[in-house]
N, C-alpha and C positions, 0 to 999 in steps of 0.2 A: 245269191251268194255274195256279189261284189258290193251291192247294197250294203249288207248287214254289216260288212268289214270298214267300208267306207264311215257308216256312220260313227264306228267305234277309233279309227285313228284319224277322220278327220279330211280336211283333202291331199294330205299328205300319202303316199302310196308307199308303202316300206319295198326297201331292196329287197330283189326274189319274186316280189307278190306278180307281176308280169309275166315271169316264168311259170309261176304254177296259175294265174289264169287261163295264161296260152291252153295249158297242158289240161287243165281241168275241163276248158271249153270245147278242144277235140273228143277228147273220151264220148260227146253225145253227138259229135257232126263233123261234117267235114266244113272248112274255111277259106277263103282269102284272105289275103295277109287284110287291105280294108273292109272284109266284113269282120274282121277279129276288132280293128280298131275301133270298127263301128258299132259292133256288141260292146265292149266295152263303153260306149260314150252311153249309149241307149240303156245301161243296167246299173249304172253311175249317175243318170239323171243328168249328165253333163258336168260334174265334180271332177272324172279324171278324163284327160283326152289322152292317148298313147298317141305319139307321133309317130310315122313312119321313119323314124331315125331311130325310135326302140324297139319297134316291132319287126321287121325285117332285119336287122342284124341276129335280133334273138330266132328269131325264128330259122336262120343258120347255121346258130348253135346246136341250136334243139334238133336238127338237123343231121351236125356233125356227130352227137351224142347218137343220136340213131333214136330218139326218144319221137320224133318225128317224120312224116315224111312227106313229098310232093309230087303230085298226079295234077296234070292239066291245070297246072296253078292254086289250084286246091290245096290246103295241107290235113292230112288225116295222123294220128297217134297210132302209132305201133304198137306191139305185144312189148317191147320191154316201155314207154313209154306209159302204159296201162299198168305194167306192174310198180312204174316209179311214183305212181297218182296214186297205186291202193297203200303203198308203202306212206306216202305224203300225209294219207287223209286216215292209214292207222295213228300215226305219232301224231298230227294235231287231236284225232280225240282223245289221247293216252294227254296227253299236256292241255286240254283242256279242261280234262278231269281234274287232273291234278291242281290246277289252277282253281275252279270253281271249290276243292276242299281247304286247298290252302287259304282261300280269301270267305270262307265261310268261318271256317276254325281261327284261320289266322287270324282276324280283327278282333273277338275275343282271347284270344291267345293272347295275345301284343297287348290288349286292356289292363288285362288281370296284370299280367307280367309286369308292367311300368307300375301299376298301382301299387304291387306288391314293394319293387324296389323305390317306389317311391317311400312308403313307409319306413322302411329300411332306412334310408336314406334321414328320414327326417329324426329318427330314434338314433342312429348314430351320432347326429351332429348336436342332438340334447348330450349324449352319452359323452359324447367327447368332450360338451363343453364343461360337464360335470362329473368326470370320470373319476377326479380327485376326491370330491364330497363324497364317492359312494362308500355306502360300509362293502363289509365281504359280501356280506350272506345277497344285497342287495348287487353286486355283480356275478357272483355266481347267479343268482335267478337269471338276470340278464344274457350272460352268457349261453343259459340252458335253453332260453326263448330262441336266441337267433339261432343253436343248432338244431330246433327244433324246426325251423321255415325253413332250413336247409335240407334237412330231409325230406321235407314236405316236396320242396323242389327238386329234391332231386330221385326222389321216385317217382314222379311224376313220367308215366308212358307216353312214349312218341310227342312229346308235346302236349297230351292234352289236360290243359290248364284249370278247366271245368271241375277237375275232381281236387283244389284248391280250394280249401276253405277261405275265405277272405270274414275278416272277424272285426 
């Protein structure tokens, strides 16, 4: 688990992530405060070391919260601690769903989108620089063109940009 996180931010550890290792690594065993520091350095490859300056105060907390608790120096996770980790680990896969469609959709989405107002963009600034020169019949056309991409955009569902003709 701390592996595949580590390799994606790096050896940087985000705020929290301590908390919910602590909490994630009880749920299958019971710990010392240094074998917790020490699963960690071991599952880290030695990229993150927790000191005992953050491990033992947190483990306090988690404590005080009652999300934890301590027998013979041990610490083991409690019934509301167990329900705080299934809660934890429903919302990261609800948001990691969500993430894997937004960056699958999304990158085409954002494509199409910028290309489109790119065009836009480039037809306006002919348009303007020669708005004077046009006859009618030649800005009415024009006019009908961009309400046209605008409908186009703007029925477009949920975002998806795919059913966009790009011409």
């Amino acid at each position: 688990m701390i592996n595949e996180w580590l390799k994606r931010v790096g050896s940087s550890v985000p705020r929290g992530f301590s908390r919910y290792f602590i909490l994630d690594l009880l749920k299958n065993r019971t710990c010392t405060g240094k074998e917790i520091i020490n699963i960690a350095i071991e599952q880290s490859n030695g990229i993150w070391r927790p000191s005992p300056g953050l491990i033992y105060p947190l483990l306090k907390r988690l404590q005080e919260e009652e999300l934890i608790e301590e027998k013979d120096n041990k610490y083991k996770i409690t019934i509301k601690g167990k329900s705080t980790t299934e809660d934890l680990d429903t919302i990261n896969d609800i948001v990691k769903k969500q993430l894997d469609v937004l960056f699958r959709v999304g990158n085409v989405g954002r494509f199409i989108a910028m290309d489109i107002l790119e065009r836009v963009k480039i037809m306006g600034t002919m348009l303007s620089s020669n708005v004077s020169n046009l006859t009618k019949d030649e800005a009415t056309r024009y006019k009908e063109f961009l309400q046209g991409e605008l409908e186009k955009i703007n029925n477009t569902k949920n975002g998806d940009w795919k059913n966009i003709p790009i011409e």
